[in-house]
N, C-alpha and C positions, 0 to 999 in steps of 0.2 A: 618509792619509785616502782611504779610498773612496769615490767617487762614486758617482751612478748610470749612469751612462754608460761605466764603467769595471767592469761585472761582465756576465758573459757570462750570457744570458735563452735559453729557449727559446719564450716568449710574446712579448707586444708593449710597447715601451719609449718614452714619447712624452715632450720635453721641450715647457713652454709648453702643455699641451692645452687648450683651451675648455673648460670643463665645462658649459655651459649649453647644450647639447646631449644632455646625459646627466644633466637633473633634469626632474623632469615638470612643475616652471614654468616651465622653461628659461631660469634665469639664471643667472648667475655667470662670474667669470674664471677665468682660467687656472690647473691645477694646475704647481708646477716640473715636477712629472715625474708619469706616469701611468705604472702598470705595471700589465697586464695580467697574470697569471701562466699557464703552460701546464697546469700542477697542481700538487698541495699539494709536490712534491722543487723545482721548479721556484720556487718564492713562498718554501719554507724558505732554500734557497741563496742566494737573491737578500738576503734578511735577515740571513742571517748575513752575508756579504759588505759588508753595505752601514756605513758610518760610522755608529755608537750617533748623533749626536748629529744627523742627520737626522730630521727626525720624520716618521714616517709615521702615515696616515690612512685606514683601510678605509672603502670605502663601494660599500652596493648599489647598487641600480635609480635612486637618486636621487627615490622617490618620498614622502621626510619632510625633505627637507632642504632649505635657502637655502643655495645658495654664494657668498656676499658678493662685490662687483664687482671688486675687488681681487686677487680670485683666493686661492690657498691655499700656503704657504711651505712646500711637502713633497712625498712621494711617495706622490697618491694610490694607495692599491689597489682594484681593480677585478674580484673575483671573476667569471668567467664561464661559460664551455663546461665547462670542468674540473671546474667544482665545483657542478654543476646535475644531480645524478643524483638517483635519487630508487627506494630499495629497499625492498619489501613484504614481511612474512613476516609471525612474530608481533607485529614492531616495524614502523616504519614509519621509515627513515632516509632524509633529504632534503638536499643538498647547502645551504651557504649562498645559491647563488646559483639554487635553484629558486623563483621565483613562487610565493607562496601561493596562489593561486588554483589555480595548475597540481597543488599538492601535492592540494590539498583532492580536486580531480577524479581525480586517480589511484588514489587514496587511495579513493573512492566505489564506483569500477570495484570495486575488491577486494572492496568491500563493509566498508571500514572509516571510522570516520565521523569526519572532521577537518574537516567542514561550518561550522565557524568561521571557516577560513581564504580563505574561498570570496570572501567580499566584502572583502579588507584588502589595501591596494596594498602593494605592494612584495616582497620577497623572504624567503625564512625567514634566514638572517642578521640583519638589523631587525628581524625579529618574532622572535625572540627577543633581543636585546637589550636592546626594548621592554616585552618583556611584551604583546604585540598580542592583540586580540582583540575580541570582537563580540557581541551578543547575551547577554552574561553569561557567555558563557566565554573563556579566557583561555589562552595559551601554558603558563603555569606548570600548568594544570590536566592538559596532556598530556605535557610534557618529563617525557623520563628521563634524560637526559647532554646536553651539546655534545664535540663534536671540534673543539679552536682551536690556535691558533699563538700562542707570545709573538714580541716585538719581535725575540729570538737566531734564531730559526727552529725552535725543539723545537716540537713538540707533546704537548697535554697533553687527556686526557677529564679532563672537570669532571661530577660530578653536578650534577643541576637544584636540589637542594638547597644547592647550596655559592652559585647565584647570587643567591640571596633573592630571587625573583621578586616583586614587591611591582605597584602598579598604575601602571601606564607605565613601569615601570624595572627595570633588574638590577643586579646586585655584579658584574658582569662584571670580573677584573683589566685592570687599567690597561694598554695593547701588546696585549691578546689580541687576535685576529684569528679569528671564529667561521668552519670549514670544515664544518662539515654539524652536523646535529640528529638524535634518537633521539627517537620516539615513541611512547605507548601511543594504542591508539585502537579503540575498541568495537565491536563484528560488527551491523550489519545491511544490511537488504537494499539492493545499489546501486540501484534504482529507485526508493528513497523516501528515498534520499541525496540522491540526484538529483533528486528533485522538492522535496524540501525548500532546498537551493541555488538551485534555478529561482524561489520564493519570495522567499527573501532579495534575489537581483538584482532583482526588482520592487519590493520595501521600499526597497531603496539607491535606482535609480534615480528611484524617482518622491518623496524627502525631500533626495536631493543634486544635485551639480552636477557629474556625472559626465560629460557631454561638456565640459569646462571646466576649463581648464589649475592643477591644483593639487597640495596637496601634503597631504590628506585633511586632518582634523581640524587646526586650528591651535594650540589651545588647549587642556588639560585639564579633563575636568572638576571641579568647584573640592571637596575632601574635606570634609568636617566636617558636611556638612547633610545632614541625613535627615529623615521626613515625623515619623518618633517619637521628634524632639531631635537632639541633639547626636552623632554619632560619625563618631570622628578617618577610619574608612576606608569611612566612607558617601561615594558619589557620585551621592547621585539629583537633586543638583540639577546642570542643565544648562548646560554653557559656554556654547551657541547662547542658553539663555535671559536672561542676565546683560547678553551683547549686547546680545538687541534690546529688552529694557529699557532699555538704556540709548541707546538708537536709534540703532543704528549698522548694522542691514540695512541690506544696500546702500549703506555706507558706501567712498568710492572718493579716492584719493592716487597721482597721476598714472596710472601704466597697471594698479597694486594697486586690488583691491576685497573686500570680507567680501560674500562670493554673498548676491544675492539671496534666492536658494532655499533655503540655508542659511547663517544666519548667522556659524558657525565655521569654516565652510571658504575660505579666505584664496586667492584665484585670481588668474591674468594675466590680467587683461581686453583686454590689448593693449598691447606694447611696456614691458609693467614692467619695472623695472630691480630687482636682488635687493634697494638702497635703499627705494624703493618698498614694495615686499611688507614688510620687515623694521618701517620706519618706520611700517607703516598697523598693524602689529600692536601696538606700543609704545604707538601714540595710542588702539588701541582699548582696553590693559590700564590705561591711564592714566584712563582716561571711563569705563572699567566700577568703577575704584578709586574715583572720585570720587563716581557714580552710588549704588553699592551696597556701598562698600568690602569689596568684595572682588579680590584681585588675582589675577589669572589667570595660569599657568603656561605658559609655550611647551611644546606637544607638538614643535611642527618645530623639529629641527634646524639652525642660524647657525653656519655655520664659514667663516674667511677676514676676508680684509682689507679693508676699508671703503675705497673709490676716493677717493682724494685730491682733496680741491676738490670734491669731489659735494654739492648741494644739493637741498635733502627739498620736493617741492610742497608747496599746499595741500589740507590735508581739504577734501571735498568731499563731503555729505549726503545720500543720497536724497531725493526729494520726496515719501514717504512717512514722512518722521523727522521727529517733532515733537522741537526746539528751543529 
């Protein structure tokens, strides 16, 4: 049996890491092992190498996820320097580990327009596994392939077709490990790329809670209800609105809170424990299910161990929630 500490890296190999310094609520315990990889020869070898029955766990920027306080039984992967390139021609191909943000703007410079990507935290890895997207467009509306790794170390291109891009979610196989994305993306001018971007960050900023420790959207928006009946892949009704019907703005569970400023977005108000955030969201699908019966879906991802003996505060209301 291979360990991990018994295979030769040309990246960085950490046993016991914190991760709650590498999630944008900054919680969580310890991964067993953290690998960093140097590049895709470097992250394939390490897999092949490594004993099948360790499980491993790829993960971005940390900016959709809860890492439970308990920490994580595996070898997270940590795409980073390596896999953050980002090449322009008639496609547009972007490492797993490039900022969407970052892509959006290079992408603008060319004068090609992925202006979607511009306000969505996290890295294109997560935004395509997610299906991410903003303003009515959507990853699946520009993917042409991924480039991924299974669990053995091969890699394999997938077309975007094979993933069933549906909304908030992919067919991604079970072990793959996304290394960069292939894009189409349409001609116009960068200074009305770019002014259009500069737009959107004033819509994000002044509806969310953008200087404010979270992990964007906490909840889906719920399918079925549309303004003309019933249909199954309507989303015009809103997760924020379900909330604060059922009055839980500003609803807060030890250092966990649903923002003020928006009510889906699930923040650190200070000294949360991943307990906390995890638990404030439970109590909120459980009062929205009672409220409106309807049950809300976790967008953030919950992975890891629940801290032994950890006890859940009290909800705690705004003085703005009627009761």
């Amino acid at each position: 049996m291979t360990t991990p500490d018994q295979i030769p890296v040309r990246g960085t190999l950490t046993a016991q890491k914190p991760l709650d310094t590498l999630t944008w609520l900054r919680v969580g315990g310890p991964a067993d092992w953290l690998f960093q990889p140097a590049d895709g020869d470097d992250l394939s070898d390490f897999l092949r190498a490594l004993d099948p029955n360790i499980p491993v766990f790829p993960m971005g920027v940390g900016s959709n996820l809860i890492v439970r306080d308990g920490g994580i039984r595996a070898v997270v992967i940590r795409l980073g320097r390596g896999f953050n390139s980002i090449e322009i021609d008639e496609t547009i191909t972007a490492g797993a580990a490039a900022l969407d943000a970052h892509v959006a703007k290079k992408a603008a410079d060319a004068g090609r327009d992925l202006t979607f990507l511009r306000t969505i935290p996290g890295s294109i890895g997560g935004a395509v596994r997610m299906n991410a997207g903003c303003y009515g467009t959507y990853i699946a509306d520009h993917l042409i392939e991924i480039d991924a790794m299974d669990r053995q170390g091969a890699r394999h291109v997938i077309p975007a077709q094979a993933l069933k891009l549906a909304y908030r979610q992919s067919d991604l196989p079970e072990g793959m490990i996304i290394l960069s994305a292939r894009f189409h993306a349409p001609e116009a001018p960068p200074e009305t790329l770019h002014a259009r971007m500069q737009e959107q960050l004033a819509r994000r900023d002044a509806s969310q809670p953008t200087r404010e420790r979270s992990a964007g959207s906490t909840f889906r928006n719920p399918a079925g209800f549309s303004s003309t009946g019933l249909a199954d892949d309507s989303h015009e009704l809103k997760a924020w609105k379900v909330i604060e019907d059922a009055g839980l703005r500003g609803a807060r569970l030890g250092g966990a809170q649903m923002s003020p400023k928006h009510p889906n977005f699930l923040i650190n108000a200070g000294g949360a424990t991943a307990l906390d955030l995890e638990a404030l969201g439970e109590e909120v699908r459980k009062r929205v299910l009672q409220a409106s019966g309807i049950s809300l879906q976790w967008e953030i991802m919950r992975i890891g161990d629940i801290m032994p003996g950890a006890t859940v505060p009290k909800l705690e209301l705004s003085a703005d929630n009627n009761e």
